[in-house]
C-alpha positions in Angstrom: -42.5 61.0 -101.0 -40.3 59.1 -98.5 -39.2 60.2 -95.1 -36.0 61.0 -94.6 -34.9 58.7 -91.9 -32.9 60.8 -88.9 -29.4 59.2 -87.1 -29.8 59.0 -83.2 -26.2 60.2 -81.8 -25.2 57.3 -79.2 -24.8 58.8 -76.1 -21.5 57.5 -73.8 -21.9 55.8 -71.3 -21.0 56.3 -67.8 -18.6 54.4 -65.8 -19.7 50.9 -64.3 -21.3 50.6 -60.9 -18.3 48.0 -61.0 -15.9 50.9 -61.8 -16.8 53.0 -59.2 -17.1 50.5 -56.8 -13.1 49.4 -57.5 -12.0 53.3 -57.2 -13.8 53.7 -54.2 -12.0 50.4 -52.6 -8.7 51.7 -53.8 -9.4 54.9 -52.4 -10.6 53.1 -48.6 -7.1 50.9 -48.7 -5.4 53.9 -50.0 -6.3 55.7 -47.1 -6.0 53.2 -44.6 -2.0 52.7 -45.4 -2.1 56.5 -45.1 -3.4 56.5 -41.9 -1.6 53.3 -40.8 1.6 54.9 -41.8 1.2 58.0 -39.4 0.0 56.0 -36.9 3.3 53.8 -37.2 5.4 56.7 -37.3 3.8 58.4 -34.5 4.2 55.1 -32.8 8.0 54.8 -33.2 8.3 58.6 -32.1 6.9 57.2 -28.3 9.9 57.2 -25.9 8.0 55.0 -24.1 8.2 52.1 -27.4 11.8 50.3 -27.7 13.6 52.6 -25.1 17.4 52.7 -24.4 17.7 50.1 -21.5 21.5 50.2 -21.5 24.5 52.9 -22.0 27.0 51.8 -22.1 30.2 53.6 -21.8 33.9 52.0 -22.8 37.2 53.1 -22.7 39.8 54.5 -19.7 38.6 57.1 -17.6 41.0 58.3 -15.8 40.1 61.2 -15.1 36.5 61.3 -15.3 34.0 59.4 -13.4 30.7 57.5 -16.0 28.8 59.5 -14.0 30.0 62.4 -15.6 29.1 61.3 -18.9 25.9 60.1 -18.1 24.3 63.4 -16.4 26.1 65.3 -19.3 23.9 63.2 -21.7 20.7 63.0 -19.7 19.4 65.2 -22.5 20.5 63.8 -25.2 19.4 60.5 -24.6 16.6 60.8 -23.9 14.0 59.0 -26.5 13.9 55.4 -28.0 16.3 53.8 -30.8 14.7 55.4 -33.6 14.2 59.5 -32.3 17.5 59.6 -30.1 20.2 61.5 -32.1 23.5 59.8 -32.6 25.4 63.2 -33.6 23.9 65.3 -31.2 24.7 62.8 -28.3 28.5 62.6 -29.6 28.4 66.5 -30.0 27.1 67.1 -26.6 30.1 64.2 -25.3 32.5 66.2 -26.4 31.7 69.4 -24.5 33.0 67.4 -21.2 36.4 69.6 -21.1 38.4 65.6 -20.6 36.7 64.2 -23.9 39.6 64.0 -26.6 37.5 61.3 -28.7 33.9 59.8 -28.8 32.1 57.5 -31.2 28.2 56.6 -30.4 26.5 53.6 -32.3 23.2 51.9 -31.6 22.8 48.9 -31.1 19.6 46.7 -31.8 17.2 46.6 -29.9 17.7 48.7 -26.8 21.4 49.7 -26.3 23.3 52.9 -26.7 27.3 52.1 -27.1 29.9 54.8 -26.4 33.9 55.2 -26.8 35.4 57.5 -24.8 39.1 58.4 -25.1 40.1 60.8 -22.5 42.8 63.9 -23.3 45.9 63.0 -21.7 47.4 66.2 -19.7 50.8 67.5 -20.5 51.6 70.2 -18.7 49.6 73.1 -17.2 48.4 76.2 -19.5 48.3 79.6 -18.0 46.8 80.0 -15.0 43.7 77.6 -14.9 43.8 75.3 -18.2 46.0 72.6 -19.3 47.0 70.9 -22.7 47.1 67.8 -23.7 49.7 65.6 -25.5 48.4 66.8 -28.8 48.7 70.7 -27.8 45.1 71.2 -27.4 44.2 73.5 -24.4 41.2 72.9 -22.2 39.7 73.9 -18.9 38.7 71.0 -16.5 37.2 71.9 -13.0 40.5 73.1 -11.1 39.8 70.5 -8.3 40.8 67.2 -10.9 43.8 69.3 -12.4 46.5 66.6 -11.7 49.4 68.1 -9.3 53.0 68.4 -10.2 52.8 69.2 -13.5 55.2 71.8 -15.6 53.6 74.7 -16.8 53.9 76.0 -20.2 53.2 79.5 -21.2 52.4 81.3 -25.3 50.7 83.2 -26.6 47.0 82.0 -27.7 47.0 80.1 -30.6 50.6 78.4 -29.7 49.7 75.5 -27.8 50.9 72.9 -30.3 54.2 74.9 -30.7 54.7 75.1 -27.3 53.7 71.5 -26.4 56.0 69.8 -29.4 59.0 72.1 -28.0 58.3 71.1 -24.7 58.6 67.4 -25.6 61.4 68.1 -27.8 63.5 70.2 -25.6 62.4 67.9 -22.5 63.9 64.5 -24.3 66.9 66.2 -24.7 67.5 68.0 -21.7 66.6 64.7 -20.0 70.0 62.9 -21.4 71.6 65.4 -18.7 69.1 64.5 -16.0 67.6 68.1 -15.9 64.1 68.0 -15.6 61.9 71.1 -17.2 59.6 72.7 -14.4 58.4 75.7 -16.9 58.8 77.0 -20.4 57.5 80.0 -21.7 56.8 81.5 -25.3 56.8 85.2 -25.1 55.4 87.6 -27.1 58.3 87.8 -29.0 58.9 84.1 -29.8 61.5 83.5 -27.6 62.0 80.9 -25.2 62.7 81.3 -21.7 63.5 77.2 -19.8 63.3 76.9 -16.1 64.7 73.3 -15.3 63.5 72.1 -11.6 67.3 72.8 -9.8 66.5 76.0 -10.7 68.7 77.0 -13.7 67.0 79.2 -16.3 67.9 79.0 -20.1 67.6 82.1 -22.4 67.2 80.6 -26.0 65.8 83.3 -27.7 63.8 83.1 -30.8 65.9 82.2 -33.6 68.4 79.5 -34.2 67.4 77.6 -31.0 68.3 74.1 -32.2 71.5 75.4 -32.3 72.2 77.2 -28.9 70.2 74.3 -27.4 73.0 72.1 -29.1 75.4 74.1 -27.7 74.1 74.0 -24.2 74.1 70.2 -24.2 77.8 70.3 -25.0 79.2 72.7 -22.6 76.8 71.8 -19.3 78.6 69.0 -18.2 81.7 71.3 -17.7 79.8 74.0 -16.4 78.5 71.8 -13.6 81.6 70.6 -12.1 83.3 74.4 -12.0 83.5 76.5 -8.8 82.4 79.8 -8.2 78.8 79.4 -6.9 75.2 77.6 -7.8 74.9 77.8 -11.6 71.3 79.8 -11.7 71.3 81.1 -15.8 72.5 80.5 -18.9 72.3 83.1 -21.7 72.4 81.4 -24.8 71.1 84.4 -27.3 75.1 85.0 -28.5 76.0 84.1 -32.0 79.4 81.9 -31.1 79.4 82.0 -27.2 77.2 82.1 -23.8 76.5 83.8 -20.6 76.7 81.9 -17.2 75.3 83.4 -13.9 76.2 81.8 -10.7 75.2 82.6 -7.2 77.4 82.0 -4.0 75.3 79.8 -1.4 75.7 80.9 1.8 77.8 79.4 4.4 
């Protein structure tokens, strides 16, 4: 009888000492980039690798001194061209109470450069502050608030208003050579005008183009009568005015 002849089952395999021997290579340069990489990241993190040699600071200070910038900044500046913060040095810039504008910008390899554009003060705010042109309020030390400046008075939250009807109410007055020393916006919206000769305006808080119109026409004549200094002028009547005068002594 004849043997039944048996199949061996081929067994796989097992990967290459070549195989291995590529993975483990890729692996190795694999790891080396890894650890490369850190290391150059790491390395650009060291203050002490391309550091800001120069800061430097453009535009017209006036009011400020560059010194006042930089020790404002000594912070945020510190680190090299790739850890130092653009934003957070512009953000910290424009804490300084004078700062109106600021743009920062590196620039390759080791210089920080800076635009400053100072606020330019109005008139005075209150009691310590000023605002600017632009009727934004701010506090600057009270030794470098410029003298001889009006001051304006509102309630908070009225600077623009109060600045653009200073400027308004100043360009006109100005046609008559009266010069505004105060202004104030009360609580009620009205206006109250000192001018610098000492006359005092009540315009009230409605209509005040008008009455200020009004004004303008009838000071000339009011100027030249007799009867004493002209001190106010009640303009808060619907067709007509009150003048106060005040006899100088003799």
């Amino acid at each position: 009888m004849a043997k039944k002849k048996t199949r061996k089952t081929p067994q796989k395999e097992g990967p290459s000492r070549q195989v291995i021997g590529r993975w483990l290579l890729g692996l190795s340069l694999l790891g080396l980039l890894c650890g490369g990489g850190v290391w150059g990241v790491l390395w650009l993190k060291d203050p002490g690798v391309l550091p800001f040699r120069v800061v430097g600071i453009n535009g017209q200070l006036r009011y400020m001194k560059r010194s006042d910038v930089e020790q404002a900044l000594a912070e945020a500046t510190k680190g090299n061209f790739f850890t130092v913060d653009v934003k957070s040095v512009q953000q910290e810039t424009m804490k300084l109470p004078w700062v109106d504008q600021v743009s920062v910008r590196r620039v390759w390899p080791d210089t920080l450069q800076m635009w400053v554009q100072e606020k330019t003060p109005l008139a005075r705010w209150g009691e310590s502050k000023l605002v600017s042109t632009r009727g934004v309020s701010f506090e600057p030390p009270s030794r470098d608030i410029p003298a001889d400046l009006p001051r304006l008075y509102g309630p908070d939250g009225t600077e623009q208003k109060v600045a653009a009807g200073y400027l308004e109410m100043q360009r006109r007055l100005g046609g008559l050579g009266l010069v505004i020393s105060s202004m104030r916006l009360d609580a009620r919206h009205a206006w109250w005008v000192q001018i610098q000769n000492g006359l005092e305006l009540h315009l009230g808080n409605r209509d005040t183009d008008r009455r200020l119109k009004r004004f303008i026409r009838v000071y000339p004549q009011l100027r030249q009568e007799e009867g004493g200094r002209l001190i106010s002028v009640d303009l808060r009547y619907t067709n007509g005015f009150a003048a106060q005068r005040r006899k100088e002594a003799t």
